[in-house]
C-alpha positions in Angstrom: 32.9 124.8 138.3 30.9 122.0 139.0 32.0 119.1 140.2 36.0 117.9 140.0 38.9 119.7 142.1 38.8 123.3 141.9 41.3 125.0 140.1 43.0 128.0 141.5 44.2 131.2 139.4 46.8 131.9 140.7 48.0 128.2 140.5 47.3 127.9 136.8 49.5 130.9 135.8 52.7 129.2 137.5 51.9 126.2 136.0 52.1 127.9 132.4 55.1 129.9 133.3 56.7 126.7 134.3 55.8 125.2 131.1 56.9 127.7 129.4 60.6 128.0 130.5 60.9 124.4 130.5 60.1 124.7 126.4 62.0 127.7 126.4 65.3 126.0 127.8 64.7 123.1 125.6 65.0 124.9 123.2 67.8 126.8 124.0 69.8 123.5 124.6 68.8 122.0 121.8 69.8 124.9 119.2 72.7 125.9 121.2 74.3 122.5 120.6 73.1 122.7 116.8 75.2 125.9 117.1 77.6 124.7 118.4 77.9 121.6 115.8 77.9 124.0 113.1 80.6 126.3 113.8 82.9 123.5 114.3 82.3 122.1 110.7 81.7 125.9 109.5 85.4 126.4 110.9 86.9 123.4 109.4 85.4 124.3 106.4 86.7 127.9 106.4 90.3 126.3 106.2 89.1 124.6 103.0 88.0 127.6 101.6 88.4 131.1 101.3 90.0 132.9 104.0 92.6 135.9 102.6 92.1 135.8 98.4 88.6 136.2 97.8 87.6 133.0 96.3 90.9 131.1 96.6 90.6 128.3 98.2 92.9 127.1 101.4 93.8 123.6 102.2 95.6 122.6 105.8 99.1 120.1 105.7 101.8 119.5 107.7 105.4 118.5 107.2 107.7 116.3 109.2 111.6 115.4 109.1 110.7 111.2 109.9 108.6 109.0 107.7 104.7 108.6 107.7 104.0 105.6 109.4 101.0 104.2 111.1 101.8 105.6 114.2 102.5 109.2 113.4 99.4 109.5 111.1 97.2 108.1 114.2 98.9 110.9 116.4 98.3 113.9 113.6 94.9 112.9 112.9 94.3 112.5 116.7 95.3 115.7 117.5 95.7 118.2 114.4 93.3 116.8 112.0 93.8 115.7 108.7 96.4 116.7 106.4 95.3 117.4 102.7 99.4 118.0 101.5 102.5 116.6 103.5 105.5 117.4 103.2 108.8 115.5 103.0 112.3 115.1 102.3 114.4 113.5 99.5 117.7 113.1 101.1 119.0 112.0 104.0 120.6 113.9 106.9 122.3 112.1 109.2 120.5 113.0 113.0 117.7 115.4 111.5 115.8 113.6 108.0 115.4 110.5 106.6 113.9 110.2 103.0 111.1 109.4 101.7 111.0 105.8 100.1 108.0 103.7 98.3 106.5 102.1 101.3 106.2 105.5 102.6 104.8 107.2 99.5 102.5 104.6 99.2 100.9 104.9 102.6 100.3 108.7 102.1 98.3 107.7 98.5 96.3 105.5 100.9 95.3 108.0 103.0 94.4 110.2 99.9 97.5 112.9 101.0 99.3 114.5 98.6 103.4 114.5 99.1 105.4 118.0 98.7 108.5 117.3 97.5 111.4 118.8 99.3 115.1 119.0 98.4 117.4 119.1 101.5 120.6 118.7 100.8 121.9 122.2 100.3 124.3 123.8 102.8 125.5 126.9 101.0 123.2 128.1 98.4 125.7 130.2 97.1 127.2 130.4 92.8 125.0 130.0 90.1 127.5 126.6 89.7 126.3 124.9 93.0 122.5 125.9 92.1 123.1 124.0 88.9 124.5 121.2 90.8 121.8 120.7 93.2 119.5 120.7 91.0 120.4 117.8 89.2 120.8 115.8 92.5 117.5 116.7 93.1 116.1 115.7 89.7 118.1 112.8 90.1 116.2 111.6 93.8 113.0 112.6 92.4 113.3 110.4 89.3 114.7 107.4 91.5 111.4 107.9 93.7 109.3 108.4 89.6 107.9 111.5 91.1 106.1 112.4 87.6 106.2 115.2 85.6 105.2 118.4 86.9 105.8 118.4 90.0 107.4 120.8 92.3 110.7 120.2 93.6 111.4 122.7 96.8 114.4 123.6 97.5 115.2 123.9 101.1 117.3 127.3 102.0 117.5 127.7 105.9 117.9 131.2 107.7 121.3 130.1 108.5 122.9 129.1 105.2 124.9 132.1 103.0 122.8 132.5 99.8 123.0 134.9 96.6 120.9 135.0 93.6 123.2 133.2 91.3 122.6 130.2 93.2 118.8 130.8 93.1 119.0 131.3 89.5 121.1 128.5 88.7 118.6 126.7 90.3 115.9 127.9 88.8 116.9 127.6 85.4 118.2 123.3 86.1 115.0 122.5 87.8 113.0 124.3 85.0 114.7 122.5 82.1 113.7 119.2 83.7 110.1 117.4 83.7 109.7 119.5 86.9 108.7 122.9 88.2 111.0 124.8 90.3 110.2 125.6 94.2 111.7 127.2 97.0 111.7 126.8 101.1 112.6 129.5 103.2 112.3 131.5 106.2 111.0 134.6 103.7 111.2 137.7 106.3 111.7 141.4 104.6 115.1 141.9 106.3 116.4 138.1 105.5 119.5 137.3 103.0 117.2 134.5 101.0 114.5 137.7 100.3 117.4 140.1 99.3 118.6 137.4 96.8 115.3 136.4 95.3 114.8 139.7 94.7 117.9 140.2 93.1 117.1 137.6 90.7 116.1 137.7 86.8 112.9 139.3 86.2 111.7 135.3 85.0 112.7 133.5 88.0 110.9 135.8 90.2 107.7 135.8 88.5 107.9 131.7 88.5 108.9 130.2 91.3 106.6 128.3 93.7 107.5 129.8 97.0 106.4 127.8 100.4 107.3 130.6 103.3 108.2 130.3 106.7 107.3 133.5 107.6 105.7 134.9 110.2 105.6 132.3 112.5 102.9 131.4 114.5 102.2 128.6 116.8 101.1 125.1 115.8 97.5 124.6 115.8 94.8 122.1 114.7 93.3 122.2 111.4 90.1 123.8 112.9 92.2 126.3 114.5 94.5 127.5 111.8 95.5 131.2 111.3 93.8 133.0 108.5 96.3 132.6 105.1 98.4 135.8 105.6 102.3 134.3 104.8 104.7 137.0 103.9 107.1 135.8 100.8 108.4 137.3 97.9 105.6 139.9 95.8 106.1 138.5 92.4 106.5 135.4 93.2 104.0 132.5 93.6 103.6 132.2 97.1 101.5 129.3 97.3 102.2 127.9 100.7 102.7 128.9 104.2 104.3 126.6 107.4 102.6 128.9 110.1 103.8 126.4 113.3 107.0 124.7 113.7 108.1 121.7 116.2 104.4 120.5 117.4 104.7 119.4 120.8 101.8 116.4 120.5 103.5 115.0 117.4 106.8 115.6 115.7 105.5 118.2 113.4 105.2 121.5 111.1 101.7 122.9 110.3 101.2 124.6 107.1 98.3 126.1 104.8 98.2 126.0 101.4 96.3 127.8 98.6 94.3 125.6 96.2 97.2 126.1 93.2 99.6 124.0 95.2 97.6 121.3 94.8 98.9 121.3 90.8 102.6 121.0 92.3 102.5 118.2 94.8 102.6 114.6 93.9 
């Protein structure tokens, strides 16, 4: 060459190698944290859509015994993400629920949430008699609250209370004759008394009830990090939701999925 610095071979070939892996790890960065971008929205999105029945679409909630104030909605969004369905109680026990009320329901509208409607005031689900009763205190509280027609009513049978299929049909049949649709809440295990009953129950019943299962549990997660939609419940029945994770330590909590239909039950 004339003139100029002269440029060494050897030289020149680092200097492109150099280049090169610089560009290479650009790159890598840059469509790494693409990746990485993606896969959190992809799995958000997979717990909006389908993730156990083929094209049935799942939809993440949450459940709590106290009301839906400011404060806890900060905490849930905060940590769990945001509920689509949330549930909550219409009566009042002393030391473990309040109700729900208007200032309350209206919030939840406000942050575009839909409210499941749960009926807690049973003890002893036992006598077709005592199903008929508690269901019309439950149409009663839902009625006070206008809770409109056609939505669910759930009614809440924990692992410990005694329960038979009279009750569950006595239920049934109250809840069914009224501008609502009849639900039930339960710990839904194979070996449990509330699965022996249901099944126990008129052909009708079984094939109509909404069912929202507590079984199996899992642990609480975030709405990214929900389990895939497998909730063990009743087989004729129409197990629509699932509370995976119970007593959130962050905030005071129940995480749930739902499938898509639930979405025609909840106010």
């Amino acid at each position: 060459m004339k003139g100029g610095i002269p440029i060494n071979s050897s030289n020149n070939w680092i200097i492109v190698i150099l280049c090169l892996l610089a560009a290479y790890l650009l790159y890598s960065f840059f469509t790494n944290d693409s990746v990485d971008t993606n896969n959190e929205l992809q799995n958000e999105e997979n717990n909006e859509e389908s993730n156990a029945d083929g094209d049935t679409k799942i939809v993440w909630g949450a459940d709590a015994a106290g009301e839906v104030n400011d404060e806890l909605y900060q905490c849930i969004t905060d940590n769990f993400g945001e509920p689509k369905i949330f549930g909550r109680y219409l009566g009042e026990v002393e030391g473990v629920a309040v109700p729900l009320n208007q200032d309350e329901i209206k919030y939840l509208h406000e942050q575009d949430i839909k409210i499941l409607v749960i009926y807690n005031l049973i003890s002893e689900a036992t006598g077709h008699n005592q199903g008929v009763e508690h269901a019309e205190k439950a149409i009663k509280l839902a009625k006070e609250l206008d809770v409109p027609e056609g939505v669910a009513i759930f009614g809440d049978i924990e692992p410990d209370f005694p329960v038979d299929s009279a009750f569950i049909e006595g239920w049934y049949e109250t809840v069914a004759d009224s501008p609502y649709e009849p639900a039930l809440y339960g710990v839904f295990d194979k070996e449990s008394k509330l699965m022996t009953a249901y099944n126990d129950t008129k052909e009708d019943v079984q094939k109509n009830t909404i069912v929202w299962t507590a079984y199996p549990q899992k642990e609480p997660t975030t709405k990214e990090k929900a389990p895939k939609y497998e909730p063990q419940g009743p087989e004729e029945a129409k197990v629509f939701g699932w509370q995976y994770g119970i007593e959130a330590e962050a905030c005071e909590i129940d995480t749930n999925l739902f499938k898509e239909e639930m979405l025609d039950y909840v106010w």
